[in-house]
C-alpha positions as CSV (number, residue, x, y, z in Angstrom):
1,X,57.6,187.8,152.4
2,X,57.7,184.7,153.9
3,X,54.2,183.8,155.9
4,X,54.0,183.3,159.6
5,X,52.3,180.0,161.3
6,X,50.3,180.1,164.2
7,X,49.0,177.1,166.0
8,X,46.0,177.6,168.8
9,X,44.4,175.8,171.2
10,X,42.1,178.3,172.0
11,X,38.6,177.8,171.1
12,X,37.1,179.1,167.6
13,X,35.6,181.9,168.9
14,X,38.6,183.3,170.7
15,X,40.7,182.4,167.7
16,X,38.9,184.2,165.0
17,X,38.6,187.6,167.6
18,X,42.2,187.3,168.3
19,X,43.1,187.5,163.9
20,X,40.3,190.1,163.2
21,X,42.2,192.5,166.3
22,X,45.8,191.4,165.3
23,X,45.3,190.9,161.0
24,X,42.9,193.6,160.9
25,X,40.8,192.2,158.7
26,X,38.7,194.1,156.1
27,X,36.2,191.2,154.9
28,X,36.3,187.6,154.7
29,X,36.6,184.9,151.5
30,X,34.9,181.5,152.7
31,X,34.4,177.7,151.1
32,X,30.9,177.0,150.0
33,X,31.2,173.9,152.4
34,X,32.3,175.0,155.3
35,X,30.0,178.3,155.3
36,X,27.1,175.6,156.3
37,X,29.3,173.9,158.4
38,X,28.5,174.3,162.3
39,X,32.0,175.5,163.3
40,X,31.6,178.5,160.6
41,X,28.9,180.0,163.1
42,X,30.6,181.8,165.6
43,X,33.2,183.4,162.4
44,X,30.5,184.3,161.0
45,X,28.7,186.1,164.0
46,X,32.1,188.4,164.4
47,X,32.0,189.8,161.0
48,X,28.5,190.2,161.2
49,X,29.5,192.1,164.4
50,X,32.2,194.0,163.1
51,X,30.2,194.9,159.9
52,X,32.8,193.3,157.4
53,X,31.9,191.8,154.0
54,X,31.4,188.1,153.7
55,X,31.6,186.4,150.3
56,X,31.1,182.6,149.2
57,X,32.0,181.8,145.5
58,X,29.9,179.7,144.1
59,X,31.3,179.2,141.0
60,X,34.2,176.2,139.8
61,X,37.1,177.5,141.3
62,X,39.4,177.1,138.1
63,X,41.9,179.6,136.5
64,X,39.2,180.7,133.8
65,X,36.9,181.8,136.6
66,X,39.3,184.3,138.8
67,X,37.5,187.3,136.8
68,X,34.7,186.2,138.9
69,X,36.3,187.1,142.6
70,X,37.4,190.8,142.5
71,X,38.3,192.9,145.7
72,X,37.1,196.3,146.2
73,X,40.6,197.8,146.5
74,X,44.4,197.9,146.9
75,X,46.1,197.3,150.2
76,X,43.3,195.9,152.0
77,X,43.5,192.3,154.1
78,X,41.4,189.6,153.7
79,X,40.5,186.1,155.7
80,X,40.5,183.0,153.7
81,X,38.5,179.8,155.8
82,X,38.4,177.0,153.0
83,X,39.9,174.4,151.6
84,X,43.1,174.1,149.5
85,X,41.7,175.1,146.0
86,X,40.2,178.1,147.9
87,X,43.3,178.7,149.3
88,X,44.4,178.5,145.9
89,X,42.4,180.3,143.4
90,X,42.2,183.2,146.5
91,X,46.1,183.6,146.2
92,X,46.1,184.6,142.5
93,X,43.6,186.8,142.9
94,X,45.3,188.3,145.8
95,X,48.7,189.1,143.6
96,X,46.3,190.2,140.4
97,X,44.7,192.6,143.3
98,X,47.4,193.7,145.9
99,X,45.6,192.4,148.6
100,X,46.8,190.8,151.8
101,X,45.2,187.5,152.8
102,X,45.0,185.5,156.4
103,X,44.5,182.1,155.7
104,X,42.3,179.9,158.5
105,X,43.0,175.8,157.8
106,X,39.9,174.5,157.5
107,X,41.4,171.1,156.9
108,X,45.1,169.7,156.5
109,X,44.7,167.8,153.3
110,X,46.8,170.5,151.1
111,X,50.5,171.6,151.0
112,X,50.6,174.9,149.4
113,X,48.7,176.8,152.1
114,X,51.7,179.2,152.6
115,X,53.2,178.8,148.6
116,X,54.2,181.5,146.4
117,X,51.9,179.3,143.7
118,X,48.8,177.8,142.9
119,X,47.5,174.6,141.6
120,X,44.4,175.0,139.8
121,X,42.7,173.8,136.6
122,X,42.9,176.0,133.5
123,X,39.1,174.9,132.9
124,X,36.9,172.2,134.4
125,X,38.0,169.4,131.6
126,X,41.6,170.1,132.2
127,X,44.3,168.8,134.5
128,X,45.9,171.3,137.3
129,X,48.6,173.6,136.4
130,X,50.6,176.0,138.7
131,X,50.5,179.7,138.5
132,X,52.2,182.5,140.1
133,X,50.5,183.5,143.5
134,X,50.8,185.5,146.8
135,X,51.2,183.7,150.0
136,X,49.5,184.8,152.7
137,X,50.7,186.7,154.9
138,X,49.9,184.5,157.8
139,X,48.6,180.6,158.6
140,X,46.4,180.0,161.4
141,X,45.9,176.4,162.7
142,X,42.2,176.5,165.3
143,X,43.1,172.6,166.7
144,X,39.9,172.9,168.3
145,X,38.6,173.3,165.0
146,X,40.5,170.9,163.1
147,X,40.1,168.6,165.7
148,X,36.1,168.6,165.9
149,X,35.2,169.2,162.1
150,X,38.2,167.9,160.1
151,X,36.5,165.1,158.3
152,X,38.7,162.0,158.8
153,X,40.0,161.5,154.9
154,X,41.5,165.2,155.4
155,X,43.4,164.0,157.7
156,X,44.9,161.1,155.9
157,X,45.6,163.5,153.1
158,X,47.3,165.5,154.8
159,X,49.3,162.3,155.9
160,X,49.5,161.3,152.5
161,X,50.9,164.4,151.1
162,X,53.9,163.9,153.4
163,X,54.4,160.3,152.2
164,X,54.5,161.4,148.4
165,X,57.4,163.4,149.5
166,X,59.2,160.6,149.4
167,X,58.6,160.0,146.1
168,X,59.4,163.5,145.3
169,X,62.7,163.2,146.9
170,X,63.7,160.1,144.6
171,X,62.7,162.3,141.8
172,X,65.2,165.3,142.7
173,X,68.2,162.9,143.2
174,X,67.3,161.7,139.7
175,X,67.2,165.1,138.5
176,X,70.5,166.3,141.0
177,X,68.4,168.9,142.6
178,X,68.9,167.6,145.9
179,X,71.5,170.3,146.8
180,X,69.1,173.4,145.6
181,X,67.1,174.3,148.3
182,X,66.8,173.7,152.4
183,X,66.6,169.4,152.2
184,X,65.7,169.7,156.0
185,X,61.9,168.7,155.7
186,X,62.5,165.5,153.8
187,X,65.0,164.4,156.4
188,X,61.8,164.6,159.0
189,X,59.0,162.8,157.4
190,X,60.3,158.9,157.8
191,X,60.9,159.4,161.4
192,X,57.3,161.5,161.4
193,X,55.5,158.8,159.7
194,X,57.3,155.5,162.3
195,X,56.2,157.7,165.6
196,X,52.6,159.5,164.6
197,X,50.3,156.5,163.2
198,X,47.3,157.7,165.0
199,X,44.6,160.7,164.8
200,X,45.4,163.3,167.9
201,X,46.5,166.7,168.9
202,X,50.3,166.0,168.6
203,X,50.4,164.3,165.6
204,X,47.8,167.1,164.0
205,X,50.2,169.6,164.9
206,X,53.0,167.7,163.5
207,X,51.7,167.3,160.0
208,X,50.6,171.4,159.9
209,X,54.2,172.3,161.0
210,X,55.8,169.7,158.2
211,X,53.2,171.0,155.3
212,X,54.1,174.3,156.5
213,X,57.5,173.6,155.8
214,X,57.3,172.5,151.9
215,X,55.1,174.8,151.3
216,X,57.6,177.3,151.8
217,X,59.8,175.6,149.6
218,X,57.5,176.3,146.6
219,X,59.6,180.0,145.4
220,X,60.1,178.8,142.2
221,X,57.5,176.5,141.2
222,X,55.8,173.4,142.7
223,X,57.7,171.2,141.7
224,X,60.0,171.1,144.7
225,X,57.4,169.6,146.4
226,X,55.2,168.1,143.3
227,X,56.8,166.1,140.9
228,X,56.1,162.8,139.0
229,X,53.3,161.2,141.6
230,X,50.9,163.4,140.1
231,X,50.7,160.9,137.2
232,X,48.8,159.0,139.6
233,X,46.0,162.2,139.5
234,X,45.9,161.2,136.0
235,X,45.4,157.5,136.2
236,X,42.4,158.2,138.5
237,X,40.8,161.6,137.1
238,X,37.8,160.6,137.6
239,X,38.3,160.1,141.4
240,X,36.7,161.9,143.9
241,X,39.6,161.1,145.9
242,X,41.9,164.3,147.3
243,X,45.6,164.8,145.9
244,X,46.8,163.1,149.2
């Protein structure tokens, strides 16, 4: 099932009332960042409110370490407020479990928010790998949020992830995959990249819509979206630099 996007401008507050009524949500998954972050405050008061569990991992979120995040039962629907190896390592455990997840962007800086897979690291001395995940069953974009706590890198990540799709693209024709799958989203990101140059509200909503896009390519594997740039992950392991 393919996940739905939703953009607000409404403030946090009246964004995380308006999933909890309409994704009735049964408890909460959140980043060990952002759960001392400011804007996590008034999220946090409605589920206290409303009784719902809240749990922070606090443990390396790689593939050897998804025992470690169990929910309580089948069928249930969950909010996910991180980052993307949150996002990430949440997904698998939501297929593993049969749970339903609502993800909330805390930043922009990954493409596989909406994915069928997951890039994580088998262990903490290993490079990432994809596995087979569950999407979620919705996105949802707070740009007051975004706009007031997104650090600044996230969102040049987020730029940068669109640029490497370039790259991706050359590496498709190369491989003649170019006629596989919707080529719609490439087509967008040069004009993308020549009109949006600065930080604001139009291009932030530009770059959710076109990572929203190849994330939803991802039904096979990652590697429509993922191919050979991630040799420069390698060259710079020891980076504290993002993907993008």
């Amino acid at each position: 099932m393919k996940s739905t996007l939703h953009i607000s401008r409404n403030s946090i507050d009246k964004c995380i009332e308006k999933i909890l009524i309409n994704e009735k949500i049964d408890g909460s998954v959140i980043g060990s960042t952002v759960y001392s972050m400011n804007c996590f405050a008034p999220i946090y008061n409605h589920f206290i409110k409303s009784k719902l569990p809240v749990t922070v991992p606090k443990f390396p979120l790689t593939y050897s370490n998804i025992d470690k995040l169990k929910f309580p039962s089948s069928g249930q629907c969950f909010l996910v407020f991180g980052g993307g190896k949150l996002i990430d390592f949440t997904k698998i455990c939501a297929k593993r479990d049969q749970v339903s997840l609502i993800v909330l962007l805390s930043s922009i800086s990954n493409d596989g928010f909406s994915s069928s897979f997951s890039s994580l690291k088998p262990d903490e001395n290993s490079y990432n790998q994809s596995y087979k995940s569950k999407p979620p069953k919705a996105v949802y974009a707070c740009l007051p949020l975004l706009n007031k706590y997104m650090p600044h890198k996230f969102w040049v990540s987020g730029l940068g992830e669109l640029v490497s799709k370039l790259n991706v693209w050359e590496d498709l024709k190369v491989d003649n995959k170019v006629k596989d799958f919707d080529q719609t989203p490439f087509y967008k990101i040069e004009p993308f990249i020549n009109k949006y140059t600065k930080r604001n509200e139009s291009s932030l909503i530009e770059i959710i819509k076109q990572l929203y896009s190849f994330s939803l390519l991802m039904k096979t594997d990652s590697s429509w979206c993922s191919r050979s740039e991630h040799e420069f992950d390698k060259l710079y392991a020891d980076s504290k630099l993002s993907h993008g």
